[in-house]
C-alpha positions in Angstrom: -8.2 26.5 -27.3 -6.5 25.0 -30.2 -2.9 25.0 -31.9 -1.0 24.1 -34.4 2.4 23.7 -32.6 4.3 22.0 -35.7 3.7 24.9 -37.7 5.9 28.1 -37.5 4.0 30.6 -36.7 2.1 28.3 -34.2 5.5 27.6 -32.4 5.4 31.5 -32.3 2.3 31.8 -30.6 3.3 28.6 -28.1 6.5 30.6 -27.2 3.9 34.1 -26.8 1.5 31.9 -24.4 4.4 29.8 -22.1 5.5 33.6 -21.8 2.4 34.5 -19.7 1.6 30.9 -18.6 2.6 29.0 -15.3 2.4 25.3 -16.9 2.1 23.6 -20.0 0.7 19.7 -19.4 0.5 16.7 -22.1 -0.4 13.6 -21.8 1.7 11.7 -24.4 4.0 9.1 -25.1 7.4 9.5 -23.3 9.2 10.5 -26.0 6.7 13.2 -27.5 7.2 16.1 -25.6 10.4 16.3 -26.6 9.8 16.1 -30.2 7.4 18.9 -29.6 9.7 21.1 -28.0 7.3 21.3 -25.2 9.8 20.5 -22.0 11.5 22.6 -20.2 14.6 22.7 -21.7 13.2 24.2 -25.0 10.6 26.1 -23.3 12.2 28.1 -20.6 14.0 30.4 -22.6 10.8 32.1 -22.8 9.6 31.9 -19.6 11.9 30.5 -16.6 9.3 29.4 -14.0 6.9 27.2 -16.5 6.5 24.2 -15.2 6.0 21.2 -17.9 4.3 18.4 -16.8 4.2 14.9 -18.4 2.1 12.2 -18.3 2.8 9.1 -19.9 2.4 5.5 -20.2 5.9 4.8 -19.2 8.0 8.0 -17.8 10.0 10.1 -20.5 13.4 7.9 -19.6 14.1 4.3 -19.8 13.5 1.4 -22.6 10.3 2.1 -23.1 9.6 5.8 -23.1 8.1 5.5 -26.7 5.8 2.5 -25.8 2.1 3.0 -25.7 0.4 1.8 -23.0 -3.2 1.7 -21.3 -4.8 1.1 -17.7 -5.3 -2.6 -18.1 -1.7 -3.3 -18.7 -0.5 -1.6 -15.9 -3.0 -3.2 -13.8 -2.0 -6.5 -15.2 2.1 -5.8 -14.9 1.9 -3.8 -11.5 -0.1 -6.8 -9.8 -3.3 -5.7 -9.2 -5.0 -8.8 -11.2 -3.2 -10.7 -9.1 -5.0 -9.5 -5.5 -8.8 -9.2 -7.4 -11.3 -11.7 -8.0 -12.1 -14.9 -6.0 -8.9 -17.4 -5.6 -10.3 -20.4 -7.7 -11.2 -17.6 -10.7 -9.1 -16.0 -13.3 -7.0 -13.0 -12.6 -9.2 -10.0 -12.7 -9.1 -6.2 -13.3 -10.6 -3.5 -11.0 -14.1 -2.5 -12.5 -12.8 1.1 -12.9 -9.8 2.5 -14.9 -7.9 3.5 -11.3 -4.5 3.9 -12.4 -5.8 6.5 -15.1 -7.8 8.4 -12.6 -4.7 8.3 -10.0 -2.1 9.0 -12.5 -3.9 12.1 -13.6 -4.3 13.1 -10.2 -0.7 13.0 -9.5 0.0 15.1 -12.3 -2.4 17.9 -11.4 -1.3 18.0 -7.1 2.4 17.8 -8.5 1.8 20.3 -11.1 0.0 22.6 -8.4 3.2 21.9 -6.0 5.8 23.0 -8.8 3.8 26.1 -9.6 3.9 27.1 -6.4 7.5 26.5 -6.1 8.8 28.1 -9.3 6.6 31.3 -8.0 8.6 31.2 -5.2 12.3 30.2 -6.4 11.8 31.9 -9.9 13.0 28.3 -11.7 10.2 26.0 -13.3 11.0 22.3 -14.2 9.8 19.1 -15.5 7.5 16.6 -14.0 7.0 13.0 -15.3 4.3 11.0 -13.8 3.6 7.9 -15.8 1.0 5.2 -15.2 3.9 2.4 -14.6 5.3 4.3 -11.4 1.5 5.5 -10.4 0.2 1.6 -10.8 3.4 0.2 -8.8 3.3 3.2 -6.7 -0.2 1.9 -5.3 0.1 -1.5 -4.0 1.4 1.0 -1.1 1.3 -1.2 2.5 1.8 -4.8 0.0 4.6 -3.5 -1.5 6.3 -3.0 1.5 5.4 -6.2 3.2 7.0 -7.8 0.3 10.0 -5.6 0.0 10.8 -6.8 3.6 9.2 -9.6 4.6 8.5 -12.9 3.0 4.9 -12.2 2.7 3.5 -13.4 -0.6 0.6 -12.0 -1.8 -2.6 -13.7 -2.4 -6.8 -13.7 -3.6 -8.9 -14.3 -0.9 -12.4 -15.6 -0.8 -14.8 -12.6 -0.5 -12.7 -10.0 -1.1 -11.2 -10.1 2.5 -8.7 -8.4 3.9 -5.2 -10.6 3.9 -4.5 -9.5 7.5 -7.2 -8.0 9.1 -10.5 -10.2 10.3 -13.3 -9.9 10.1 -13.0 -7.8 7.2 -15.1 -9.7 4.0 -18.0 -9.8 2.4 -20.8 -12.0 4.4 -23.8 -13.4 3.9 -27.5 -12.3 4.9 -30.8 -13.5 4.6 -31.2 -11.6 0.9 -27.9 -10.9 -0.2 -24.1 -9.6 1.4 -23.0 -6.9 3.6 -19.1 -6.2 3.9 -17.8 -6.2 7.5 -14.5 -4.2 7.8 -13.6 -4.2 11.6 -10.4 -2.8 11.4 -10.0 -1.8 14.9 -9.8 -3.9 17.8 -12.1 -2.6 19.6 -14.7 -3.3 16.6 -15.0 -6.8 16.9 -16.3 -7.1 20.8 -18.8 -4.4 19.2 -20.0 -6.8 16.4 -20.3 -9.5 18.5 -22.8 -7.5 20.8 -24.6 -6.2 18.1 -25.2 -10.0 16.6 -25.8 -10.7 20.2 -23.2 -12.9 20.1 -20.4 -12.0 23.3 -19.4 -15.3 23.7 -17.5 -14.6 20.9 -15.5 -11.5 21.9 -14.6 -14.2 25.3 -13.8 -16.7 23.1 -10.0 -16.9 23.3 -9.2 -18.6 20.0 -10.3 -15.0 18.6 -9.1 -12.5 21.2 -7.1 -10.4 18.6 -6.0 -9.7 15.1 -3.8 -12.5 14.6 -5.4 -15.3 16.3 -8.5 -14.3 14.2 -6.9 -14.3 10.9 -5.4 -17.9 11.6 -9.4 -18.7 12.5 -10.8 -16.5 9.4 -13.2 -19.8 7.9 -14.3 -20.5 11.0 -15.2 -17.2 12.1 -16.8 -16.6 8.1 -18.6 -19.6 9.7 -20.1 -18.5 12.6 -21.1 -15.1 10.7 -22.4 -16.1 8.3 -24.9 -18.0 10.1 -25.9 -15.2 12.5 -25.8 -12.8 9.9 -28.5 -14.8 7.7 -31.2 -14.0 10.6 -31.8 -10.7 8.9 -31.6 -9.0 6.2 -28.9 -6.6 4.6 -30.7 -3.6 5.1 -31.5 -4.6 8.8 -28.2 -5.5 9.8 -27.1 -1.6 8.3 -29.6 -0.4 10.7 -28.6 -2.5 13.5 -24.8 -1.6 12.8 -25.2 2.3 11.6 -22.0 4.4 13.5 -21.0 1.5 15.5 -20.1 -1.4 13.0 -18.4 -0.4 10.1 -20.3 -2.1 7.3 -21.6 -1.7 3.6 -24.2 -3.1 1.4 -23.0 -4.4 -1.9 -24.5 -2.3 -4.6 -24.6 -2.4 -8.5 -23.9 1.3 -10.1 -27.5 2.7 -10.5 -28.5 1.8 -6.6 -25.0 3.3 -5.8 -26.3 7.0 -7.4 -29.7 6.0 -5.9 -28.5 6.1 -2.8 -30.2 8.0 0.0 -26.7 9.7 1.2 -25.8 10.7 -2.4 -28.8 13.0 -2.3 -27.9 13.8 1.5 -24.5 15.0 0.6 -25.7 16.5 -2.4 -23.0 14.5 -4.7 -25.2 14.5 -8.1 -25.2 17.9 -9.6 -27.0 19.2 -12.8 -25.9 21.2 -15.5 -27.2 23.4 -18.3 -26.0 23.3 -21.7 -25.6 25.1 -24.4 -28.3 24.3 -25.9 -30.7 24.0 -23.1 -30.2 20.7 -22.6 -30.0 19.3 -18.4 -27.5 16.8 -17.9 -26.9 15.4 -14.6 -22.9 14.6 -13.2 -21.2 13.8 -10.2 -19.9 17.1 -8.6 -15.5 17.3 -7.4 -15.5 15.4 -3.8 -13.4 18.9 -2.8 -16.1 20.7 -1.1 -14.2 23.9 -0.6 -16.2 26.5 1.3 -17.2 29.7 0.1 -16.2 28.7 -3.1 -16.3 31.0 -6.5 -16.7 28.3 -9.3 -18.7 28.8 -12.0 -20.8 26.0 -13.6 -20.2 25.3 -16.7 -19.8 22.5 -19.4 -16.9 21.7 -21.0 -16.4 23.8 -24.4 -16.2 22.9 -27.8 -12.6 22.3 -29.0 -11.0 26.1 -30.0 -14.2 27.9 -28.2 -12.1 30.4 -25.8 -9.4 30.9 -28.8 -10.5 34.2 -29.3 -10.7 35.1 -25.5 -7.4 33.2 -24.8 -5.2 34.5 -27.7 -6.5 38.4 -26.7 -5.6 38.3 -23.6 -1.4 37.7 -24.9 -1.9 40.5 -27.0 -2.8 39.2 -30.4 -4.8 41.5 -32.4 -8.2 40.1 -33.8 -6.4 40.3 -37.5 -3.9 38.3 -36.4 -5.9 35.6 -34.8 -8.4 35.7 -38.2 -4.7 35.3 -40.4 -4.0 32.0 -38.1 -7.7 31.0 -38.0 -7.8 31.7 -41.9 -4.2 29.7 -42.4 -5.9 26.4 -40.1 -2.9 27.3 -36.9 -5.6 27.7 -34.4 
């Protein structure tokens, strides 16, 4: 649907829909809702349980509420290009936008929580989720270490794990697999599986922190037995036993043989007869009622939406007429 909600009669029709809404969402800059009269201070006059929800680069408080601001930066100020990329490289950015993809998740489970609520307690409120606080929010078990310990975070060669070992990328015969025994009871498995149990004897590597003061010379000893085979052998030497991965590019990742298993690729109909092929929600609900459907041209349900809160279809030609919707 669209809106003109800087015009007067489209603020009419805003206060019309929060009336038989349960949120209102933007994604703006921190000091934009405000300006539209789109929190919940201006809005719940008309409605007491909406729920506004914000998402921002920055929060809706603070010196830079009215700063733009992207992914990349928050990577870059939160840390992460610090911890990505080999040690002896520049500092480097995830491949994906992550903090985007998490932020906006945020925002939609803590919308769903506050809907919940305000049908419950009859009393909406605001949510601000920003990228800043979802970036910093990530670095999770790091961020503690650091808090309160003197742990200093670093790169690693191969992508491993700062604690944990073996957990890194490793070479084969044609390529890498990554290793990511994270239990103890994994790495006496791996070394039976490389027939190697001398190694799981071995009392220089009998547990998590003797191994990670012995992580190049255990990359070592992998590495050699692990370039007897090949990638694709190893994976079906270590299937449910050794937790372990081949390194793919994008295309061999949607080529995969458990995509199609798990039935991840799903295609769609358009409009205009066209088939287009996306990755379906990883929510598998069961029994589930959705409907497939592409995403609609911009104002497509206006006439639907703007019925259904009792506009008349003169009224909704007037503001269609006038450029408000």
């Amino acid at each position: 649907m669209t809106l003109d909600i800087l015009s007067d009669e489209g603020k009419k029709v805003l206060e019309k829909l929060v009336s038989y809404s349960d949120a209102v969402c933007n994604n703006l800059r921190g000091d934009v809702p405000e300006k539209l009269g789109i929190t919940y201070e201006n809005l719940k006059k008309f409605n007491k349980k909406i729920v506004c929800a914000h998402c921002s680069a920055y929060g809706r408080e603070g010196s830079r509420k009215n700063w733009p601001g992207f992914d990349y930066l928050m990577q870059a100020e939160a840390g992460y290009f610090s911890l990505t990329g080999e040690p002896d490289g520049p500092p480097s950015r995830f491949g994906l936008s992550i903090v985007d993809y998490m932020s906006g998740l945020t925002m939609a489970f803590s919308l769903v929580s506050a809907v919940l609520s305000a049908r419950d307690k009859g009393k909406g409120r605001n949510i601000d989720v920003s990228l800043f606080d979802t970036a910093l929010f990530n670095l999770n078990y790091l961020s503690a270490w650091s808090l309160n310990s003197n742990y200093e975070s670093e790169r690693l060669d191969r992508s491993a794990h700062p604690v944990l070992v073996p957990c890194q990328l490793y070479k084969t015969s044609d390529g890498w697999i990554y290793l990511m025994c994270n239990k103890e009871n994994f790495w006496p498995t791996l070394c039976e599986y490389i027939e190697r149990k001398d190694l799981a004897e071995d009392e220089r590597f009998k547990n998590f922190k003797l191994r990670q003061k012995h992580r190049d010379l255990i990359t070592k000893i992998l590495d050699q037995e692990l370039m007897k085979k090949t990638t694709k052998k190893w994976l079906e030497i270590f299937a449910g036993h050794v937790p372990a991965a081949p390194i793919l590019n994008v295309r061999e990742a949607l080529d995969n043989q458990f995509v199609k298993e798990r039935k991840n690729i799903h295609q769609l109909k358009t409009k205009d007869n066209k088939v287009i092929k996306l990755l379906k929600t990883p929510i598998n609900f069961e029994a589930s009622n959705f409907v497939d459907s592409t995403a609609p041209k911009l104002g497509e349900h206006n006439d639907e939406i703007y019925d259904k809160i009792g506009l008349s279809k003169k009224e909704i030609n007037h503001l269609k007429n006038k450029g408000i919707i």
